[in-house]
VOBA-1610 file (N, C-alpha, C; in pm, whole numbers, padded with zeros to 5 digits, always signed):
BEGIN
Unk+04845+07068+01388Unk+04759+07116+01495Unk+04656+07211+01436Unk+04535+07162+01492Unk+04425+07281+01407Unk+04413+07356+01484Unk+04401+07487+01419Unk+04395+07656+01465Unk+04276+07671+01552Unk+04274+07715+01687Unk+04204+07741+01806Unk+04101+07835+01731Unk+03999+07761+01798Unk+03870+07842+01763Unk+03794+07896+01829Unk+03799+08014+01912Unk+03757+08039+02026Unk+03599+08073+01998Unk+03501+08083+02087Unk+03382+08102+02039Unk+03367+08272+02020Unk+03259+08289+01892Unk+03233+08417+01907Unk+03221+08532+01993Unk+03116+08469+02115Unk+03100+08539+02227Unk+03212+08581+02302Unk+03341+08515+02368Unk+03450+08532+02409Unk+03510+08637+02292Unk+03513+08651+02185Unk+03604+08706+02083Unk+03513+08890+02117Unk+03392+08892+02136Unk+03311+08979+02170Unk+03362+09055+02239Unk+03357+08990+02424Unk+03446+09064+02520Unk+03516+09072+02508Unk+03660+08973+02432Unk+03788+09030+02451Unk+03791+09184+02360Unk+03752+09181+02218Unk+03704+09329+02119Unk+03672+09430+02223Unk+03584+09404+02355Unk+03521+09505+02353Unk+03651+09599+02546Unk+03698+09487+02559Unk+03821+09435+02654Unk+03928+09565+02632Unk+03935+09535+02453Unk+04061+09639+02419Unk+03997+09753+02384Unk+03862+09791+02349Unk+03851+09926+02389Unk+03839+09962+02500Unk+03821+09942+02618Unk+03786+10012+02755Unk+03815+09863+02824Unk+03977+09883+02807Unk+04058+09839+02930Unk+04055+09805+03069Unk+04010+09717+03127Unk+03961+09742+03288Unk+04046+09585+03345Unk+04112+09619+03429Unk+04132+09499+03537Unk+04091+09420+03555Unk+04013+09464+03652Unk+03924+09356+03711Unk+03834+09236+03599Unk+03809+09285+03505Unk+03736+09220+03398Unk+03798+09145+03358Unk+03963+09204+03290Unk+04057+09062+03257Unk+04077+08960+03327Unk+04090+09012+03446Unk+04152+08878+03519Unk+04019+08781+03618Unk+03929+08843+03622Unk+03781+08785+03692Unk+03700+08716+03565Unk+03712+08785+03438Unk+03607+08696+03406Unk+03731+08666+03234Unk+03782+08751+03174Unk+03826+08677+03050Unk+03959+08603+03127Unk+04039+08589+03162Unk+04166+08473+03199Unk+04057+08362+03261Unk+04006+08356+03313Unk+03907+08215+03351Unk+03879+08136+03229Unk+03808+08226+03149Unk+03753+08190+03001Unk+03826+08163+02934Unk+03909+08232+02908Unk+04028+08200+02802Unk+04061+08047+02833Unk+04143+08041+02978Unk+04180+07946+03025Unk+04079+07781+03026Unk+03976+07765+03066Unk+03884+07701+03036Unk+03850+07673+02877Unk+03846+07750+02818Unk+03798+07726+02678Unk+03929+07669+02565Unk+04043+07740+02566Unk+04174+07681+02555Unk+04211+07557+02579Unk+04159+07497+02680Unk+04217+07346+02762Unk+04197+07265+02644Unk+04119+07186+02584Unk+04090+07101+02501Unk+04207+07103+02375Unk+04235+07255+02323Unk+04389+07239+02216Unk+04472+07228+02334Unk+04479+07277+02474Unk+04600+07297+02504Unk+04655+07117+02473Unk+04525+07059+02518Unk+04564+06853+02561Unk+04595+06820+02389Unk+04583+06879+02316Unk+04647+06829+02181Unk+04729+06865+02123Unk+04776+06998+02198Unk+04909+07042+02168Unk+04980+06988+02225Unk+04972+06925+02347Unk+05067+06876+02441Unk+05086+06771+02379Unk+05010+06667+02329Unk+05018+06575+02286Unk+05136+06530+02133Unk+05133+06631+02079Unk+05164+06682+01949Unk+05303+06721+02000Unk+05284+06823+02102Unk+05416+06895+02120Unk+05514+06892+02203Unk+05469+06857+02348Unk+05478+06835+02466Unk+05519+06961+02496Unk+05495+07093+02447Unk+05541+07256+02470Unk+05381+07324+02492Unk+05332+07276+02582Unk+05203+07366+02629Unk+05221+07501+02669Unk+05315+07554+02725Unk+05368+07644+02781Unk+05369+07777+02669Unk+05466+07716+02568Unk+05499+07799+02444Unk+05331+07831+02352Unk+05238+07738+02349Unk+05121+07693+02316Unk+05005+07835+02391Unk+04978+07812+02516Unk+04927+07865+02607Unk+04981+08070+02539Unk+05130+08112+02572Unk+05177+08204+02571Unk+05171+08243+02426Unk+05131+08150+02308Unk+05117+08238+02167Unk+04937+08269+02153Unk+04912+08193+02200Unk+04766+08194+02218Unk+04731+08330+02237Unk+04763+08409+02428Unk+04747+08500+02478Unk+04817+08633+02389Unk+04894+08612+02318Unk+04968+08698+02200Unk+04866+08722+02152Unk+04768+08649+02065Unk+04692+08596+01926Unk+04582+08723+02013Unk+04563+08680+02082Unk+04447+08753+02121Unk+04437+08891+02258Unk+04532+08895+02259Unk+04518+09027+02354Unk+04592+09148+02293Unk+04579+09233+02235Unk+04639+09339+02202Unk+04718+09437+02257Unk+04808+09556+02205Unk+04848+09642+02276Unk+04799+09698+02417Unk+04671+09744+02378Unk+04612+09756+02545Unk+04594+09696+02642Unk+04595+09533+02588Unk+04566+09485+02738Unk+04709+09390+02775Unk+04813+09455+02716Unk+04954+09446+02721Unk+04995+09445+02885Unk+04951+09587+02960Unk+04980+09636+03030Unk+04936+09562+03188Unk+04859+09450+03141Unk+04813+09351+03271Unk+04878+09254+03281Unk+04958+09237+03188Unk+05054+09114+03205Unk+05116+09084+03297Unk+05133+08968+03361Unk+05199+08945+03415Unk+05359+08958+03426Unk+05425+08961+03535Unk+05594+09026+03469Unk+05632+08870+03505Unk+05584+08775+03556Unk+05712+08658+03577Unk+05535+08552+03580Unk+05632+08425+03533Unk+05548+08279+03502Unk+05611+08171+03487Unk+05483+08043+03545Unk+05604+07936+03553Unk+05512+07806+03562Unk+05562+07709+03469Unk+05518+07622+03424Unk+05544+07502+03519Unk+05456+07405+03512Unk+05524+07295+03617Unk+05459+07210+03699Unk+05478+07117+03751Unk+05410+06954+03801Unk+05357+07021+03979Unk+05210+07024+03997Unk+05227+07053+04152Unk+05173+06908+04205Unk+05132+06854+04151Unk+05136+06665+04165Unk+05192+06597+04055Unk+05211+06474+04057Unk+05258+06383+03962Unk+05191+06379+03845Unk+05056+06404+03844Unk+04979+06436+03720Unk+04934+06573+03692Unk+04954+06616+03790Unk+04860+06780+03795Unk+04968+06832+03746Unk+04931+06927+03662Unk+05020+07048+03546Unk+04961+07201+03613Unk+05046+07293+03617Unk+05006+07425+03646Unk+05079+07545+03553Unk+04958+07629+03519Unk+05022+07778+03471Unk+05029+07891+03578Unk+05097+07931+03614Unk+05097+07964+03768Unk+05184+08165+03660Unk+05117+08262+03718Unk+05144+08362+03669Unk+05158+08461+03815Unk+05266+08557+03794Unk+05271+08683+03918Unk+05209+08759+03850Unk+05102+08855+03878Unk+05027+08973+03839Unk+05096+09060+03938Unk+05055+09245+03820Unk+05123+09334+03872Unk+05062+09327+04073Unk+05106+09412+04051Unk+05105+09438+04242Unk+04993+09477+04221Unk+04900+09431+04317Unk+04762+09482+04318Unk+04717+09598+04421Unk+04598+09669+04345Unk+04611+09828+04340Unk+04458+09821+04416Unk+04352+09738+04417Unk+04223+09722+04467Unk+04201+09632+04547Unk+04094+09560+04626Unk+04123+09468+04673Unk+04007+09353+04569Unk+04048+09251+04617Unk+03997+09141+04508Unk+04119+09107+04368Unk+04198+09248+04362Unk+04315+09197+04280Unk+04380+09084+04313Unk+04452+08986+04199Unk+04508+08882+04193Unk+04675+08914+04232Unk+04718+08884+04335Unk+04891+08853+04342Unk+04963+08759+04232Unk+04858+08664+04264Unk+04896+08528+04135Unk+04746+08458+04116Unk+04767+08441+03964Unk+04662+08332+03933Unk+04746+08172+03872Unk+04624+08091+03892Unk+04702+07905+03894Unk+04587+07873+03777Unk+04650+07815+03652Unk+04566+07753+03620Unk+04602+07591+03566Unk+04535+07499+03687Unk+04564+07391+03708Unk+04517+07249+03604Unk+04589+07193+03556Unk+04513+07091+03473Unk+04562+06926+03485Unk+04508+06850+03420Unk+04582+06703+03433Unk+04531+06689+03250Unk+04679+06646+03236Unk+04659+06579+03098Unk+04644+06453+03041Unk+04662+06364+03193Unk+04679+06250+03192Unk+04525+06149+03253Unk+04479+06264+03351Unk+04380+06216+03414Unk+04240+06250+03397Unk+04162+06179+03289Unk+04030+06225+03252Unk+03928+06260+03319Unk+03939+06271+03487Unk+03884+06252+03579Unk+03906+06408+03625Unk+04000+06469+03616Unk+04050+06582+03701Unk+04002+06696+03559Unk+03888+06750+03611Unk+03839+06904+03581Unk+03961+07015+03595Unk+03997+07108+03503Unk+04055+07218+03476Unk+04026+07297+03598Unk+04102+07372+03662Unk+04045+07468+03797Unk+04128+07561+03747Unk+04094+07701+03780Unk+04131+07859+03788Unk+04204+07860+03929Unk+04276+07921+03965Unk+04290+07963+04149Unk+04413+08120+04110Unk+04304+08189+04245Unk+04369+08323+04282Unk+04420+08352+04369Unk+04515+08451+04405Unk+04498+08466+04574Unk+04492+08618+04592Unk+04406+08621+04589Unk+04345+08750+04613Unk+04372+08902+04744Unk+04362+09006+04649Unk+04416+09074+04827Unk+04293+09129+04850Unk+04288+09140+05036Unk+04159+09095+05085Unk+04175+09259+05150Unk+04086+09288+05230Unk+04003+09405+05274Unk+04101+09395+05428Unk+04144+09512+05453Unk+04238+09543+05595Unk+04108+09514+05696Unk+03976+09517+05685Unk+03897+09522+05793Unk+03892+09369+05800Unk+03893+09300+05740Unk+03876+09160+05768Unk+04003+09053+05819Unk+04122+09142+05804Unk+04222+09050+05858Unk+04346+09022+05815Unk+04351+08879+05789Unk+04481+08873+05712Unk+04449+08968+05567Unk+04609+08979+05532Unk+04615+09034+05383Unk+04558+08971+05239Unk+04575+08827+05209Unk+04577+08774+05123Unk+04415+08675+05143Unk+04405+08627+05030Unk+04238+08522+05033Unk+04273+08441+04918Unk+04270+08279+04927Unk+04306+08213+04818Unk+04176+08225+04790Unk+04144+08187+04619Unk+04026+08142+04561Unk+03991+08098+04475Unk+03915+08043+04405Unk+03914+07986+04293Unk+03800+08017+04214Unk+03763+08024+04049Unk+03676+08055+03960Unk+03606+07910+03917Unk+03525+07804+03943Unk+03452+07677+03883Unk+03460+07723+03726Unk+03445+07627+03654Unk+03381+07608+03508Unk+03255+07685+03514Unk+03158+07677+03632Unk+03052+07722+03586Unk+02994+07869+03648Unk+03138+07980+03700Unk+03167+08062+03727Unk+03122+08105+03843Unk+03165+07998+03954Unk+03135+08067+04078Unk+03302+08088+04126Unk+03229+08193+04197Unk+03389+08228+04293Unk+03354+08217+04432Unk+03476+08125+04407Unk+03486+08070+04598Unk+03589+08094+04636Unk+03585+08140+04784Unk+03707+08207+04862Unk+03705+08113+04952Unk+03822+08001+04983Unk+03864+07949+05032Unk+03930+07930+05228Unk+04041+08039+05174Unk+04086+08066+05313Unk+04136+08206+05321Unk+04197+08264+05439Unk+04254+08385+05410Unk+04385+08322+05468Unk+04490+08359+05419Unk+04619+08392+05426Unk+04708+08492+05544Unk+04765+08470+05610Unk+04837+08528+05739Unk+04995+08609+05641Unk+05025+08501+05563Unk+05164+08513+05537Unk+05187+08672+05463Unk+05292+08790+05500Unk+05271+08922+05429Unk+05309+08924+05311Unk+05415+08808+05252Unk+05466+08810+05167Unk+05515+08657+05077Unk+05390+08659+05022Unk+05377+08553+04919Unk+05477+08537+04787Unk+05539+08382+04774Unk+05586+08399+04645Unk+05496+08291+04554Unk+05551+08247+04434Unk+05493+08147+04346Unk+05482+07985+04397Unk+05650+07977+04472Unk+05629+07869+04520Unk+05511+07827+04661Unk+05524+07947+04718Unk+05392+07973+04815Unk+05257+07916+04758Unk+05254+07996+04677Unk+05137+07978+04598Unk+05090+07821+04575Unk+05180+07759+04501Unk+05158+07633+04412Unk+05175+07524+04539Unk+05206+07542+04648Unk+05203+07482+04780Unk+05051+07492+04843Unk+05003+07616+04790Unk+04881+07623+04877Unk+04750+07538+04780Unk+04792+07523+04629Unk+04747+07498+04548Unk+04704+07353+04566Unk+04858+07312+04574Unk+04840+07120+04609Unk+04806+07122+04704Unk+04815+07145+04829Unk+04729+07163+04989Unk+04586+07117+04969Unk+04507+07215+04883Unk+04379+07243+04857Unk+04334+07164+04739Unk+04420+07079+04697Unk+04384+06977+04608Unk+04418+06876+04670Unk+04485+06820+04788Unk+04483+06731+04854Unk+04384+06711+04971Unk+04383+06827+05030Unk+04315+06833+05171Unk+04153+06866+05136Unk+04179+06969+05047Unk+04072+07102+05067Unk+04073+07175+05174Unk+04217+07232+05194Unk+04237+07345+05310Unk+04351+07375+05227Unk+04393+07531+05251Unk+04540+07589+05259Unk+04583+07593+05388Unk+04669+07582+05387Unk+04727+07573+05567Unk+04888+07672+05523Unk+04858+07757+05455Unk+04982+07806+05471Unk+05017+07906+05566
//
């Protein structure tokens, strides 16, 4: 397997990531990137390895340092939310702002040359607007779209990856 070559520019922000540490930055704009730019070894590791998982998680080692240790996620989980669709589905700490991530999805097909890589969040949303939670998602070409808002107070992973396939079937969450 040849050694991931991430582009300069990404190697930039993440450098500049671990001096002045910030949230919102990791998880809005470098986990998108990472994730997106990664995909192409992840489909040849898989291929090679069938351990994307293990692949994905040395990767994020390789490149995030002591400081940005502390955003990690505490629980993750690998796994089919369609017959072809593959997901990295992560719990982030409890979120402290709003726009923080509860969980991020990052969805792929390894099988289907047709199905684009997607990001998805579910975001916690503003008490003036309503429900608690807002699913959403990051495009390849970095728009963020907010989907639906969420009723439910207390979301888990499997929640999540339900609302995931929903919105890859329907294009609605209906949870």
């Amino acid at each position: 397997m040849e050694k991931v070559k991430m582009p300069a520019e990404f190697l930039k922000k993440v450098e500049k990531l671990k001096k002045e540490p910030k949230y919102f930055i990791f998880v809005h704009e470098i986990l998108p990137e990472f994730f997106f730019l990664s995909f192409p070894y992840l489909k040849a590791t898989y291929k090679e390895s069938k351990c994307p998982f293990e692949f994905i998680l040395e990767l994020w080692l390789e490149l995030f340092n002591e400081n940005l240790k502390k955003f990690f996620p505490s629980f993750s989980w690998y796994g089919e939310i369609t017959k072809d669709i593959k997901a990295f589905v992560f719990e982030m700490p409890e979120p402290k702002k709003i726009a923080d991530p509860y969980f991020i999805g990052f969805v792929f097909s390894l099988e289907n040359e047709n199905f684009k890589p997607r990001f998805f969040l579910l975001e916690k949303n503003t008490p003036e607007e309503g429900p608690p939670h807002v699913f959403c998602e990051y495009t390849q070409g970095w728009l963020h779209v907010n989907y639906d808002f969420i009723k439910i107070k207390k979301l888990t992973i499997k929640d999540f990856c339900k609302g995931i396939k929903q919105l890859l079937e329907t294009g609605l969450v209906l949870l």
